[in-house]
KEKOL-439497 format. One line per field, with one value per residue: x, y, z negated of N, C-alpha, C, O in turn. Coordinates in steps of 0.1 Angstrom, whole numbers. Each point is the difference from the previous one (the first is absolute). Example, Ala and Ser with C-alpha at 12.3 -4.5 7.8 and 13.67 -1.06 7.14 Angstrom:
2
n.px = c(132	-14)
n.py = c(-57	11)
n.pz = c(-78	14)
ca.px = c(-9	9)
ca.py = c(12	11)
ca.pz = c(0	0)
c.px = c(9	-8)
c.py = c(12	11)
c.pz = c(0	-8)
o.px = c(10	5)
o.py = c(0	11)
o.pz = c(-7	-1)
//
This chain:
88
n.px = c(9	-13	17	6	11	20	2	-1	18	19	8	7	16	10	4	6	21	16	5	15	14	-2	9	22	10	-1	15	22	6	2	25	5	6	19	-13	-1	-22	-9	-1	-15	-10	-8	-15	-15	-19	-7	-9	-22	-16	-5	-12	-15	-12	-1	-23	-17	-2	-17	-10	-14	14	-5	19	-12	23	7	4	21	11	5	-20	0	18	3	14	15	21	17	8	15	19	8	12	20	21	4	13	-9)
n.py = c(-12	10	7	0	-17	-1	9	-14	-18	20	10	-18	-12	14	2	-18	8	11	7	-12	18	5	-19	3	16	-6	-17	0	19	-18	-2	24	7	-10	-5	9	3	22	7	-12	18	16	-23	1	14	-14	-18	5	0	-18	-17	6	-13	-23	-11	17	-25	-16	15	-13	-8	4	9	15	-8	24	12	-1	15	-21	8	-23	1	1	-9	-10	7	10	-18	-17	9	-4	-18	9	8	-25	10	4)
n.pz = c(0	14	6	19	2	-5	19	26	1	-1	20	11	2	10	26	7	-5	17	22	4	6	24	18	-8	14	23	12	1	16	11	-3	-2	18	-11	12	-18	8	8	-18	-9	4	-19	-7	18	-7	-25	2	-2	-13	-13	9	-10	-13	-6	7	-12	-5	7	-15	-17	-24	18	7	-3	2	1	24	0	2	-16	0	1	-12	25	22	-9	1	16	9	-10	6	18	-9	-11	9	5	-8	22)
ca.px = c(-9	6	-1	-15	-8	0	-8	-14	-10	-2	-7	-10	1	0	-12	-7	-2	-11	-15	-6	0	-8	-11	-2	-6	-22	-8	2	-6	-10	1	-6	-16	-3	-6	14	-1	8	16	16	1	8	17	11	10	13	13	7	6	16	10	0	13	11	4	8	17	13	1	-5	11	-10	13	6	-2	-4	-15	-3	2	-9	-3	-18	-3	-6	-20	-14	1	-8	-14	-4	-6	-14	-13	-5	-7	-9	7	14)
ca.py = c(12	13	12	6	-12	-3	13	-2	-13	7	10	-8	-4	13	5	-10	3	15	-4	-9	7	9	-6	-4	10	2	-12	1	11	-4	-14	1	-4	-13	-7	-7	-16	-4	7	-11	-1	6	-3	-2	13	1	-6	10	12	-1	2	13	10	-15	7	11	3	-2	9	-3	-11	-14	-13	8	-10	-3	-4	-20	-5	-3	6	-1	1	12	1	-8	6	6	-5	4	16	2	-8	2	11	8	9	-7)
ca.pz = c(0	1	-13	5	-4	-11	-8	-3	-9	-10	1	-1	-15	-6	2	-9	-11	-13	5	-14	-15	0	-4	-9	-7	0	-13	-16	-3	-1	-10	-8	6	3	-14	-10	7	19	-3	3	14	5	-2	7	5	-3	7	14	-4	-2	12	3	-10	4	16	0	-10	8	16	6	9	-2	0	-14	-8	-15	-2	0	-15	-6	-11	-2	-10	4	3	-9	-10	9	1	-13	-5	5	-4	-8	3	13	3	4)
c.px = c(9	1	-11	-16	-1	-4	-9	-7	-2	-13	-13	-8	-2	-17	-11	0	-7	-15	-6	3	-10	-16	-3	1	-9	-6	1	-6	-17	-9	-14	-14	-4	-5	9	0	12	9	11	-2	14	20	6	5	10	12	1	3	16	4	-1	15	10	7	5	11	8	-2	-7	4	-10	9	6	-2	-6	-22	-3	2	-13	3	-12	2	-1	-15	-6	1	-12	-17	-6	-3	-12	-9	-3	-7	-10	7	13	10)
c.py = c(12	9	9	-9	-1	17	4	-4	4	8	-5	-2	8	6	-10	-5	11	-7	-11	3	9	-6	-9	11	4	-4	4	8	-6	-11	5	-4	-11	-8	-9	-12	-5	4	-10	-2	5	-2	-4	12	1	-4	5	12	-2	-3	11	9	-2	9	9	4	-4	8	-7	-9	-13	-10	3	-12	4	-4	-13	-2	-2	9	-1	4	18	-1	-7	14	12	-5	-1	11	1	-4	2	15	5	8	-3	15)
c.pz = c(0	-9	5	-1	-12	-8	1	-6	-13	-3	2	-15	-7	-1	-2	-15	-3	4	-14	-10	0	-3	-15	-11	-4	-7	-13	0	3	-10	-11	4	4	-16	-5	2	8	-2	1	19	0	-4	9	4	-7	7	12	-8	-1	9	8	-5	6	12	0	-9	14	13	13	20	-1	-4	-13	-10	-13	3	-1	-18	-6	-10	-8	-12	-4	0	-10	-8	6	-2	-12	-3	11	-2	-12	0	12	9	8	7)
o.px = c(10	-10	-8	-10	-12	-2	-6	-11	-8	-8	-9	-9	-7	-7	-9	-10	-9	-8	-9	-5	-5	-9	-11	-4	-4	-8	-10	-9	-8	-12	-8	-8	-11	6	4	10	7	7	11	5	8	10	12	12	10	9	10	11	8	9	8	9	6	10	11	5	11	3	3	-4	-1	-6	9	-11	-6	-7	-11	-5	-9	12	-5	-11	-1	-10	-12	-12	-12	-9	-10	-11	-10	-10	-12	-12	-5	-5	10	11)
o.py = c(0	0	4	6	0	1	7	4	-6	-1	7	5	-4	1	7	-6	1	-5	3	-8	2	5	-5	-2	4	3	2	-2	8	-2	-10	-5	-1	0	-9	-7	-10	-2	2	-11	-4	6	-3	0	6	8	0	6	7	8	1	8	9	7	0	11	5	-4	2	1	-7	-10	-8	-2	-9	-6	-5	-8	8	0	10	2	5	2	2	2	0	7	7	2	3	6	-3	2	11	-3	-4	-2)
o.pz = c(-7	-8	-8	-1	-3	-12	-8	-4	-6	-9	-5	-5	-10	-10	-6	-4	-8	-8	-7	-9	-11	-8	-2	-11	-10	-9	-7	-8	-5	-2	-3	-8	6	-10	7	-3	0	10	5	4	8	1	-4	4	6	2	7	4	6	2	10	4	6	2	4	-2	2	11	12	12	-11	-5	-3	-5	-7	-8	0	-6	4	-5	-4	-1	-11	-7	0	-5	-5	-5	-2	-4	-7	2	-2	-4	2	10	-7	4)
//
């Protein structure tokens, strides 16, 4: 892959993350209108929240080995706090 190839595939990366940081912003800013029932819908947005993060510590290199590292005692930790507070 080319160093020009490989800075599209960034920029790519790039412009598709904000676009889903933007659409799961909505959410949490929506989160309140949904009945406390349906709220664990909303734990799969933790672990994309975090790899959200993941992607833009490595400048949003999709090949960026630290995004392969297991870190679940993050995400159980992350998710525990949503579920007890409702709030992700």
């Amino acid at each position: 892959m080319t160093e020009g190839d490989m800075q599209m595939l960034q920029d790519a990366a790039f412009e598709m993350s904000q676009k889903a940081a933007l659409h799961l912003s909505e959410a949490r800013e929506n989160q309140s209108v949904v009945p406390k029932h349906a709220r664990p819908c909303f734990l799969p947005v933790v672990p994309a929240l975090h790899h959200l993060s993941k992607l833009e510590k490595a400048k949003y290199n999709i090949f960026d080995d630290t995004l392969l590292e297991q870190d679940q005692l993050t995400g159980l930790l992350l998710l525990g706090r949503t579920w007890l507070t409702g709030v992700f």
